[in-house]
Backbone bond lengths (Angstrom), bond angles and torsions (degrees), N, CA, C in turn:
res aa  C-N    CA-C-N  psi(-1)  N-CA   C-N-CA  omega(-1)  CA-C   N-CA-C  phi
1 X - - - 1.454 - - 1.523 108.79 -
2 X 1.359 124.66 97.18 1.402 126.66 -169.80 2.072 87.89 -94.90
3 X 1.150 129.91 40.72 1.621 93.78 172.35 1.965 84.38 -133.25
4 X 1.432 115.05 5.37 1.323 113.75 -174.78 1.802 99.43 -77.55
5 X 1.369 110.39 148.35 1.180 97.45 -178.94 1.616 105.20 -109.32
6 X 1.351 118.85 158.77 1.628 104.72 179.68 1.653 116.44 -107.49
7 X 0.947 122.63 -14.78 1.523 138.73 -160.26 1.921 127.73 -139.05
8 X 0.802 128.83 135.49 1.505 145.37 174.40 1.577 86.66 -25.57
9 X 1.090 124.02 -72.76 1.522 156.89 -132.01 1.443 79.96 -63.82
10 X 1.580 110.94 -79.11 1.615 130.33 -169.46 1.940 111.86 -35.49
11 X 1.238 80.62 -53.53 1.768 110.13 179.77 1.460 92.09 -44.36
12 X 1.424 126.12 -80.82 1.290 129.40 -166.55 1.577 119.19 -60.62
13 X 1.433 134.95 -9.23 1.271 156.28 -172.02 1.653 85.00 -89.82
14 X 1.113 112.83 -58.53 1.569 124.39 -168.27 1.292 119.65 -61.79
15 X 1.366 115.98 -39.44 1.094 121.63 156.19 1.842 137.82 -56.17
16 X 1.045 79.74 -56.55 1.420 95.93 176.57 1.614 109.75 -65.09
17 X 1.304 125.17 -32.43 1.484 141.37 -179.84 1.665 99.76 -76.56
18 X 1.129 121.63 -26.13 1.508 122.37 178.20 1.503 122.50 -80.50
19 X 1.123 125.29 131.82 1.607 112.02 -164.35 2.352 101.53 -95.96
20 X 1.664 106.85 113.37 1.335 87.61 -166.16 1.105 98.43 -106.04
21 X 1.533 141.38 136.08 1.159 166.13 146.33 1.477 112.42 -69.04
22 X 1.637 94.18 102.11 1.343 88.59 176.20 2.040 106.78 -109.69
23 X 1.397 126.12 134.08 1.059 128.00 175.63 1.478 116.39 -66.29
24 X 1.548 136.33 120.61 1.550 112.55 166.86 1.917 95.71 -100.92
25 X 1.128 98.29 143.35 1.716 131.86 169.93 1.727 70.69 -54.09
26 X 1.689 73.63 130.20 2.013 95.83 179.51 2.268 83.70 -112.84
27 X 1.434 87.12 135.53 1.447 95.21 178.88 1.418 124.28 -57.37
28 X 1.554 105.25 163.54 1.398 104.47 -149.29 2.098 86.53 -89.67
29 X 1.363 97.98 116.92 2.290 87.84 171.08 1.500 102.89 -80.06
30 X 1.475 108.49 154.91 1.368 117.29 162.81 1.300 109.13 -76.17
31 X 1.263 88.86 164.42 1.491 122.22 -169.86 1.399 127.93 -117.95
32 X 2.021 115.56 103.08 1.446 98.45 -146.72 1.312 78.51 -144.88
33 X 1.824 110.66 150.54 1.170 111.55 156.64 1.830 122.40 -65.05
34 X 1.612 101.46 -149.94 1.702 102.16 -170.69 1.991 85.60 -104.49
35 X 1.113 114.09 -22.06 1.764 97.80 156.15 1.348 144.86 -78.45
36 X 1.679 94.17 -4.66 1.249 116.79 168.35 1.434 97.03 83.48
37 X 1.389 113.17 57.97 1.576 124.63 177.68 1.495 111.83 -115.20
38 X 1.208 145.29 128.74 1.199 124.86 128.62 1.627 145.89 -71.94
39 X 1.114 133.37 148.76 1.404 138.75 -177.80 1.173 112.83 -137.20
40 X 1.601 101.07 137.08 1.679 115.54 163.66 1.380 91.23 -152.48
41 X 1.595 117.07 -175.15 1.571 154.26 -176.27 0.913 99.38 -130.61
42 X 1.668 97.50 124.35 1.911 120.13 160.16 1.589 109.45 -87.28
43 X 1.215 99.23 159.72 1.530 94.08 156.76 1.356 109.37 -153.89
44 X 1.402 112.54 153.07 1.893 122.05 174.08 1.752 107.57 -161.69
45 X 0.906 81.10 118.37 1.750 94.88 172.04 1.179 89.22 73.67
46 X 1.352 115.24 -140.35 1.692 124.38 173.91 1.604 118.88 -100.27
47 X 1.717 90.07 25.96 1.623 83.51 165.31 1.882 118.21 -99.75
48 X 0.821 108.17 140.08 1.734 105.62 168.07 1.772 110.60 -117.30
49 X 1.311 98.63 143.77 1.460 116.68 -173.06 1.495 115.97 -118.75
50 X 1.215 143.09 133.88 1.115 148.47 -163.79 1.351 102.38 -133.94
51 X 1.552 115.52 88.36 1.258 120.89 177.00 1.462 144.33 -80.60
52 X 1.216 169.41 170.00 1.259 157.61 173.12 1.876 120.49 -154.18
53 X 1.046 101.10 110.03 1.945 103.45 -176.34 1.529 110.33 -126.51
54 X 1.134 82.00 137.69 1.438 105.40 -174.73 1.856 106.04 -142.29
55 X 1.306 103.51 162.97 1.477 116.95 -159.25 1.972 95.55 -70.58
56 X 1.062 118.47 142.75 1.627 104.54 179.02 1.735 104.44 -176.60
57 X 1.551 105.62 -139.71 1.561 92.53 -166.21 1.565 94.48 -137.95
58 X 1.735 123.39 36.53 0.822 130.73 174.13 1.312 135.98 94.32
59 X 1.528 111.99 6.42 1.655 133.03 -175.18 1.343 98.68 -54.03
60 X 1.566 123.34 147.74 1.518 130.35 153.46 1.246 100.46 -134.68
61 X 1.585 92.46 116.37 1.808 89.38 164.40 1.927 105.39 -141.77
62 X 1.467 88.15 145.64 1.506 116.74 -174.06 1.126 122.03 -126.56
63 X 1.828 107.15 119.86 1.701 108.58 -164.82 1.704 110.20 48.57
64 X 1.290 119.06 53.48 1.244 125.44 -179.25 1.443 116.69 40.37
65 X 1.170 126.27 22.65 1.610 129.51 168.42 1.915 105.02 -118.01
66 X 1.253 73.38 162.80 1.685 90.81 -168.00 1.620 111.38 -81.65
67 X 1.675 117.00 126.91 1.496 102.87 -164.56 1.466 122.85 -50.27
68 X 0.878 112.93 -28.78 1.304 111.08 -168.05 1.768 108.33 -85.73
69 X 1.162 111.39 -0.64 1.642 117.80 171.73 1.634 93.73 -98.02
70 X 1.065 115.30 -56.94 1.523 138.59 -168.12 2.358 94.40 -55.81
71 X 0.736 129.23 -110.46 1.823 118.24 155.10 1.380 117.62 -67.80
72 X 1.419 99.52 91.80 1.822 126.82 160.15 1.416 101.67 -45.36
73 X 1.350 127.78 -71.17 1.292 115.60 -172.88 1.993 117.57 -71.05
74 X 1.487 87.37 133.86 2.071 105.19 174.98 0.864 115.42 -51.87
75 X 1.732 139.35 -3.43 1.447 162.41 -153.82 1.686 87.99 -104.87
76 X 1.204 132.92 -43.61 1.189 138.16 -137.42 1.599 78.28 -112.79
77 X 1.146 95.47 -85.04 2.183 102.89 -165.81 1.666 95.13 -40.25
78 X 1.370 131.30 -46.23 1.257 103.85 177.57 1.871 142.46 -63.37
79 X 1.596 70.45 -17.92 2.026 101.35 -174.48 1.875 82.07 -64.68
80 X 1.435 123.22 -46.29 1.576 113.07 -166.77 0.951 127.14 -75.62
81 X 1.797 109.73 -37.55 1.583 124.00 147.62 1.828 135.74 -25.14
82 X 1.666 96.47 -43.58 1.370 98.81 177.11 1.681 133.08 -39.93
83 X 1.244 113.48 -44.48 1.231 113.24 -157.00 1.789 110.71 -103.42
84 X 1.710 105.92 11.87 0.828 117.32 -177.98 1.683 107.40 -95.91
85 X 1.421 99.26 -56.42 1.154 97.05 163.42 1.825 145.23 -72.53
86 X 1.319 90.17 -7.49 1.544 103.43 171.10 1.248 108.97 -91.34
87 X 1.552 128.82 -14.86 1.287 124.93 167.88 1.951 118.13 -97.18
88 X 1.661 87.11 16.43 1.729 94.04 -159.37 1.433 160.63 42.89
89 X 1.779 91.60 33.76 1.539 85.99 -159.11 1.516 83.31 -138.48
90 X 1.067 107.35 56.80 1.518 124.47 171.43 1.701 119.63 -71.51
91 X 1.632 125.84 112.32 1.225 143.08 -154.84 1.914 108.39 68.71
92 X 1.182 127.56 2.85 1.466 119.45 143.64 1.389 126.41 -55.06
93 X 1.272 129.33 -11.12 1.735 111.07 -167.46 1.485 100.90 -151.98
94 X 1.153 99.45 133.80 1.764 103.78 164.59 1.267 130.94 -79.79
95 X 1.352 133.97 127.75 1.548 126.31 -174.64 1.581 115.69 -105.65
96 X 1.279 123.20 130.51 1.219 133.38 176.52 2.000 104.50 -120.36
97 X 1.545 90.81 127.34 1.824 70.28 -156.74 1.956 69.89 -166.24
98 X 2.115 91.90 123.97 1.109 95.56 173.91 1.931 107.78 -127.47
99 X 1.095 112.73 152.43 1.678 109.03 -161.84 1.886 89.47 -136.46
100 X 1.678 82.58 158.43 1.266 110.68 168.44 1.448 101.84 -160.80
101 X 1.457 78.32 161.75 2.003 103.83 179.39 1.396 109.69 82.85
102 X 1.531 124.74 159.77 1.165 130.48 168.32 2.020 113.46 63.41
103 X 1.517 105.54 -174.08 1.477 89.56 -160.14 1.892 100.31 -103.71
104 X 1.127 128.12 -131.92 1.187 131.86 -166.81 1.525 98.01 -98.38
105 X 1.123 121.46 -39.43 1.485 116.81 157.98 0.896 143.36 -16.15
106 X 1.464 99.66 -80.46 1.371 125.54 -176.02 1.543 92.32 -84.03
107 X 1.323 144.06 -47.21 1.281 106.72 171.87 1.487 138.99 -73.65
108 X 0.983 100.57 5.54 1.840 110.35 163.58 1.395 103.96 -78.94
109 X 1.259 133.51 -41.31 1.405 137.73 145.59 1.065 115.80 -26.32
110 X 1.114 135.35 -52.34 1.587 119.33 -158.27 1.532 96.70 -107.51
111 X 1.412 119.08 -51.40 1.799 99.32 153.66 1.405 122.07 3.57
112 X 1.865 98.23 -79.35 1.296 106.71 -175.37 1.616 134.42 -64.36
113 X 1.191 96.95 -13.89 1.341 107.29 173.53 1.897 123.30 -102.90
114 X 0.923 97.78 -8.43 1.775 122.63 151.33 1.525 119.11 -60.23
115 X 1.783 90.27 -70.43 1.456 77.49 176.78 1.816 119.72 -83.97
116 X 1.251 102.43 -14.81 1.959 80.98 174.23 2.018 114.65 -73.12
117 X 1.255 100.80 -19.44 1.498 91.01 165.51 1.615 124.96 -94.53
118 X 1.506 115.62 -0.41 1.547 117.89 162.55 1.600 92.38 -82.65
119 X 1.182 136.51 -35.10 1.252 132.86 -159.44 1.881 110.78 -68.41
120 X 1.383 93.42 -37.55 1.240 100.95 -171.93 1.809 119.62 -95.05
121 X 1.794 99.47 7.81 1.238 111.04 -173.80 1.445 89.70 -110.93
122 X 1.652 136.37 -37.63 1.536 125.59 163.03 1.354 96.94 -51.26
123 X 0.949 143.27 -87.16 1.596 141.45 -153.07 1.473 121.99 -110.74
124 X 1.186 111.80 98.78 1.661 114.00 -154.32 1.811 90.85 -59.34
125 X 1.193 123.40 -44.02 1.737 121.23 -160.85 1.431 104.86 -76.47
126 X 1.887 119.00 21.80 1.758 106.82 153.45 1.601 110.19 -109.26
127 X 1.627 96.65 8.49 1.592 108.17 -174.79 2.173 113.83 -56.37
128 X 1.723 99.60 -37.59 1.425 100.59 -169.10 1.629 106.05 -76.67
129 X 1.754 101.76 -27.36 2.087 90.29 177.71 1.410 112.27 -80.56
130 X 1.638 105.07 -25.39 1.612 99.85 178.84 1.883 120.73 -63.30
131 X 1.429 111.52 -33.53 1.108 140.16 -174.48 1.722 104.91 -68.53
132 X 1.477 112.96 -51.81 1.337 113.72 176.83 1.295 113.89 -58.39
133 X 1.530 122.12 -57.27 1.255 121.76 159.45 1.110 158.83 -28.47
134 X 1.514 101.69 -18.98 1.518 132.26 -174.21 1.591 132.06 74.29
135 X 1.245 107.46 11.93 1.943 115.31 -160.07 1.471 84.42 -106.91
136 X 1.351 141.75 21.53 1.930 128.93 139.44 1.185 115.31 -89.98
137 X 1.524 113.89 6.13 2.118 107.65 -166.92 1.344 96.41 -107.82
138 X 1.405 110.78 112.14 1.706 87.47 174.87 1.985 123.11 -75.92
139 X 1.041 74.22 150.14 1.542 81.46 -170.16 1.113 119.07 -70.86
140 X 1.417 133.79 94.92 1.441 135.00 -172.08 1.110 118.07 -87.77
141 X 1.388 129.51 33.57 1.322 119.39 137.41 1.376 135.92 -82.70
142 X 1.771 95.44 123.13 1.720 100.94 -176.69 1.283 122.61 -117.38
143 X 1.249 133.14 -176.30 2.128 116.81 167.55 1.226 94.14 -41.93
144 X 1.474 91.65 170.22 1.817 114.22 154.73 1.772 110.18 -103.10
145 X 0.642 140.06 132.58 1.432 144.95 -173.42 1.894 99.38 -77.77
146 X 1.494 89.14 145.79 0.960 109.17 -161.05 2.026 105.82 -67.66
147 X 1.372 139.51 146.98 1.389 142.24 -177.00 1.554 109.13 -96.15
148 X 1.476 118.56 138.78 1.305 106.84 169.61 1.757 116.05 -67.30
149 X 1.471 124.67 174.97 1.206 86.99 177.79 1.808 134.14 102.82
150 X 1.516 87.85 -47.93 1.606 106.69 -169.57 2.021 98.76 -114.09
151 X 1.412 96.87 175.08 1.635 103.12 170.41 1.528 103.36 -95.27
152 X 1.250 113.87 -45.08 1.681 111.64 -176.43 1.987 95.24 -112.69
153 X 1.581 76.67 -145.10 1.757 90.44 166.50 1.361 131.06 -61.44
154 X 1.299 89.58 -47.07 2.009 101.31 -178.21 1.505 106.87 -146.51
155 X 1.501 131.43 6.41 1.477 126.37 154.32 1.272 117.20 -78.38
156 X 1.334 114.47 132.01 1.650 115.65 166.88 1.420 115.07 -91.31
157 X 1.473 104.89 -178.57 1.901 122.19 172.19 1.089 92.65 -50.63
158 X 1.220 94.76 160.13 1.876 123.13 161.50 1.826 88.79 -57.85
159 X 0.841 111.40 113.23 2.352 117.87 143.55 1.279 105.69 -51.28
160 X 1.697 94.30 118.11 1.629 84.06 166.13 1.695 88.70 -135.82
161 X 1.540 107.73 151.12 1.553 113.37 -173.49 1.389 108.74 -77.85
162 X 1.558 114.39 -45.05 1.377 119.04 177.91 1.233 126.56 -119.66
């Protein structure tokens, strides 16, 4: 076996005699339309969101209503807030973002997960705080479907002995 090497010495001859190619990760470019928009889709539960950002003075609007008409409850507008401010560029961008399916919940959910992946497709360098944060994973929790057998998913009949 002449390609085994026996020694430190050999090793380092070998090395140096080897040509190493190392690849560097070529950076991630944004991703913009010709209005200078980005787009992606959220999703949560069975809602899906179809988001759109662009540079602005902080507008959110959903199904053509204004967020804060659009989720009445601060539970909700803050759920949309998140990823703005964890990526810091909170009142930089306007959101145009239309949803279906599922209830107000889950579409504040997918909102939010719309815009942290348009966010991170305008500007690849808010990709590592958005990412730490967790608002790029979609959240795959959904119902459980209902069992034959059962009253719901996993409750049974009343037991009765006799």
């Amino acid at each position: 076996m002449s390609d085994q090497v026996n020694s430190l010495e050999e090793l380092g001859q070998v090395a140096e005699a080897a040509e190493v190619v190392v690849e560097v990760a070529a950076p991630r470019e944004p991703v913009r339309d010709e209005l200078g928009r980005s787009y992606a889709t959220g999703k949560r539960k069975d809602a899906v969101a179809r988001v759109w950002i662009k540079p602005g003075s902080g507008k959110v609007t959903v199904n053509g209503k204004d967020m804060n008409t659009y989720f009445a409850r601060p539970v909700l507008q803050m759920i949309l807030a998140q990823p703005f401010s964890v990526a810091g560029v909170t009142g930089q961008f306007d959101v145009v973002a239309t949803v279906k399916g599922g209830g107000l919940s889950g579409q504040a959910g997918a909102v939010k997960h719309g815009v942290s992946k348009a966010l991170q497709l305008y500007d690849p360098s808010l990709r590592a705080a958005l990412k730490a944060a967790g608002f790029l994973t979609r959240d795959s929790r959904v119902v459980e479907r209902k069992k034959y057998g059962k009253a719901k998913a996993r409750k049974s009949f009343q037991f009765s002995k006799r």
